[in-house]
C-alpha positions in Angstrom: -2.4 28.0 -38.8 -5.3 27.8 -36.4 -7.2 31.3 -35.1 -5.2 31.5 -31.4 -9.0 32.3 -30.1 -10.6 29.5 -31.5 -7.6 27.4 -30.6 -8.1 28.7 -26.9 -11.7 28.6 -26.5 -10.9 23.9 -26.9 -7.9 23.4 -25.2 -8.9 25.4 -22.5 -12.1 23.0 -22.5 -14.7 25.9 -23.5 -16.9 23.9 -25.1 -20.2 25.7 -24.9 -22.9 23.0 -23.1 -25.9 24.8 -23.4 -27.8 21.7 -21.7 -27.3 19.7 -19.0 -25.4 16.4 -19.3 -27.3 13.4 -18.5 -26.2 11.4 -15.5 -26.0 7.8 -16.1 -23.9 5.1 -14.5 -23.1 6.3 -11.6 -23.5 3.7 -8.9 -21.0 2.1 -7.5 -18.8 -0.1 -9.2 -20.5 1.2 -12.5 -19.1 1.0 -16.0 -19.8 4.0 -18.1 -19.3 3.9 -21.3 -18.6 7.1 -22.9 -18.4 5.1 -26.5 -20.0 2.7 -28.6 -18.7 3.0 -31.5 -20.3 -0.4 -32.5 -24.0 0.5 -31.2 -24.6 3.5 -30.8 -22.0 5.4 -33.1 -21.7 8.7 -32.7 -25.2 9.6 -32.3 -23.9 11.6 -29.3 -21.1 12.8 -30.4 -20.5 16.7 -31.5 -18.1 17.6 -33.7 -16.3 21.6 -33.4 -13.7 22.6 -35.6 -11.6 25.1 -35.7 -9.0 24.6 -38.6 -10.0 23.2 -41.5 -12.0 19.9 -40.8 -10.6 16.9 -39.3 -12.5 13.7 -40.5 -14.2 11.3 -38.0 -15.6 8.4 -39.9 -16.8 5.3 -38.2 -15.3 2.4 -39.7 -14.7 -1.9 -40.1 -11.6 -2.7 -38.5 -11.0 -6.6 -38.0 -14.3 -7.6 -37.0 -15.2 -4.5 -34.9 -16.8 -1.0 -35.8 -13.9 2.2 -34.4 -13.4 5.4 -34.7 -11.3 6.2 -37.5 -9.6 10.4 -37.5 -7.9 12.0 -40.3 -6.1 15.2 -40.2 -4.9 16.9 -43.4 -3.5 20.4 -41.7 -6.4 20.3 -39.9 -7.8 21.2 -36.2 -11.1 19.9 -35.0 -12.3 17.6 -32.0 -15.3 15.2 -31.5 -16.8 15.6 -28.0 -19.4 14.1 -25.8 -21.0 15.5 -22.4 -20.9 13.1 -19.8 -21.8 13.2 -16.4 -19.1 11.2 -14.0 -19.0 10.5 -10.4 -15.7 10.3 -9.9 -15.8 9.3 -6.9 -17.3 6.0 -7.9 -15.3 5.5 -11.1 -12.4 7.4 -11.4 -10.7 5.2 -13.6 -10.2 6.4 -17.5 -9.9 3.3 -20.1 -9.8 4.0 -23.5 -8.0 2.2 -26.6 -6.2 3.9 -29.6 -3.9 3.4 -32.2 -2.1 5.6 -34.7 -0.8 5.8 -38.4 2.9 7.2 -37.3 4.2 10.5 -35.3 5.0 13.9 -36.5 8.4 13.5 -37.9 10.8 15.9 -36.1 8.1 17.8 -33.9 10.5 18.3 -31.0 8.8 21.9 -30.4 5.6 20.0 -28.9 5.7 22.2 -25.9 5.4 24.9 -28.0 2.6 26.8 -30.4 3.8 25.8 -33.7 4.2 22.5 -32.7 1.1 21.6 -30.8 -0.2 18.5 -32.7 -0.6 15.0 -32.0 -1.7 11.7 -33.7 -4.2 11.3 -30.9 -5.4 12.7 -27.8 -8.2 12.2 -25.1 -9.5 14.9 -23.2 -11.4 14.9 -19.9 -12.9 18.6 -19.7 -14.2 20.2 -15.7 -16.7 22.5 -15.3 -15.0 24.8 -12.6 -18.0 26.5 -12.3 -16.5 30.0 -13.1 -17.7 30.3 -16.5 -16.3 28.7 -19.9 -13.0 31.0 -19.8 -12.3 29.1 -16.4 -12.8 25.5 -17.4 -10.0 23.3 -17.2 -8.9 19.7 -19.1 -6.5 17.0 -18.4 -5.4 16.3 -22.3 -4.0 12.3 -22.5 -1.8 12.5 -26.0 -0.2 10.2 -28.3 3.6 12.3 -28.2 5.8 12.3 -30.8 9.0 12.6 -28.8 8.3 13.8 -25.3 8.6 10.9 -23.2 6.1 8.5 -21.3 5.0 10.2 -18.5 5.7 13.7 -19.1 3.6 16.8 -17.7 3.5 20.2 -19.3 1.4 23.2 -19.3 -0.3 23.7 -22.4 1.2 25.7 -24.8 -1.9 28.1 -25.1 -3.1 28.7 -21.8 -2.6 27.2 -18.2 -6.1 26.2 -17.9 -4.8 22.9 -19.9 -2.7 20.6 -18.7 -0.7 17.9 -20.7 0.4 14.0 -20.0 2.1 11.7 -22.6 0.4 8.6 -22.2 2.1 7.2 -25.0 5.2 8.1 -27.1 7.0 7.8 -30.4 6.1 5.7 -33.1 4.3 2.5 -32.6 6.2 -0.7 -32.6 3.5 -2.4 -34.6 -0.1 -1.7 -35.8 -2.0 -3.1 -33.1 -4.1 -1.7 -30.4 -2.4 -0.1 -27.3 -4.6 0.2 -23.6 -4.3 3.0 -21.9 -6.3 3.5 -18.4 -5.7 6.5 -15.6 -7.1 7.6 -12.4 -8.7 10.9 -13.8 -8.6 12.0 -10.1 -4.8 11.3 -9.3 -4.0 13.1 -12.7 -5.6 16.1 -12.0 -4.9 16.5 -8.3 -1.0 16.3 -9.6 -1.2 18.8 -12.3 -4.1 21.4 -10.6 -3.1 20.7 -6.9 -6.4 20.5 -6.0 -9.5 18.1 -6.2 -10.8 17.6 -9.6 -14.9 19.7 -9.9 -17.6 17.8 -11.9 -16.1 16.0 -15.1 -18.5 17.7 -18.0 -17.2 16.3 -21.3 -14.9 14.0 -23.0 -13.1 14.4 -26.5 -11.5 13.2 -28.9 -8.9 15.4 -31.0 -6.3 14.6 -33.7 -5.1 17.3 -35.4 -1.8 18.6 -37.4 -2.8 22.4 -38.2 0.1 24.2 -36.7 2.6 21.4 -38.6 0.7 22.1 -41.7 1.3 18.0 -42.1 -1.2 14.9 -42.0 -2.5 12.2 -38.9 -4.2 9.3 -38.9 -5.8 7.7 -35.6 -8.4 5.0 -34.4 -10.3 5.3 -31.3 -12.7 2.8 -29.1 -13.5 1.6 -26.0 -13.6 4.6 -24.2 -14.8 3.9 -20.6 -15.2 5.0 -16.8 -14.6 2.4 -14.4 -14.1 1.6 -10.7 -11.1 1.8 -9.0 -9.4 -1.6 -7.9 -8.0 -1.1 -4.0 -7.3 2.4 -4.8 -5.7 1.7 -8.8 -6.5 1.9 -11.8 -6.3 -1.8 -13.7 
């Protein structure tokens, strides 16, 4: 079972930046890409675990270089700073796809059963120090349905939306994009402060079972008359 402190210090989003992010792409209409997986790999990309290790290996898929995460009663998430205007690109595309659910984890809501395939996080610096930071968390549910909101098992300062649910109907890539601002304005009621970093987490420590996930494409875009495409 994972430490409750460690557990806390991540999905409350207190990753400890001890330098600034770098702002890049931030004009309007800008793409930024938060991953290339095919270029740049994870060069940076930090890795923090907290139970066991959960491996993040970059790897062929078809004819493209992903983001492959394996979870053997394991905890740990693979983060990146970023700097993001939201203003000019609140739109969150990413593209993901997943071995198979958790088998009977209907206590998702729940400590002892707060694991997923896959997730994406967008983590805020509040700016009242690393206990107050707060993170929209996209997962990968195994029974909850599309759509879904819920208050982190662990703490309030994280805030949950199933993006996608129950197992996949085939092995193929699903596309998931959100307005980061609409998200968080409906699960903080308030404007969303400086986005700080984004992760990457699939774990199955409090299941004590196994996960399997690919990643890529992760990406901050414009806006489209107000939506996200």
């Amino acid at each position: 079972m994972t430490c409750i402190s460690q557990r806390l210090r991540w999905i409350i989003a207190t990753v400890t930046l001890l330098i600034a992010p770098a702002c890049w792409g931030d004009q309007p209409g800008a793409t930024v890409a938060v991953s290339d997986f095919s270029g740049s790999g994870l060069t940076d990309w930090q890795q923090r675990d907290f139970a066991g290790q959960t491996e993040y290996t970059l790897v062929e898929l078809g004819a493209e270089r992903v983001l492959r995460a394996r979870a053997v009663a394991s905890a740990s998430a693979l983060y990146r700073e970023v700097a993001v205007d939201l203003s000019e690109t609140p739109c969150l595309s990413w593209q993901w796809r997943i071995r198979g659910i958790y088998a009977d984890n209907r206590a998702e809501r729940r400590k002892e059963g707060d694991d997923y395939a896959a997730r994406v996080y967008v983590i805020f610096d509040t700016g009242w120090g690393w206990w107050n930071r707060h993170a929209v968390n996209y997962v990968w549910s195994s029974y909850q349905p599309v759509g879904s909101r819920w208050r982190n098992a662990y703490t309030d300062k994280a805030r949950m939306i199933a993006v996608a649910s129950g197992e996949p109907s085939e092995q193929a890539w699903q596309l998931r994009t959100r307005h980061v601002i609409d998200d968080y304005q409906r699960l903080f009621g308030a404007d969303p402060p400086p986005v700080e970093a984004v992760a990457i987490m699939t774990d199955a420590d409090d299941l004590d079972r196994s996960g399997q996930a690919w990643y890529k494409d992760l990406r901050f875009h414009a806006a489209t008359d107000g939506a996200c495409r």
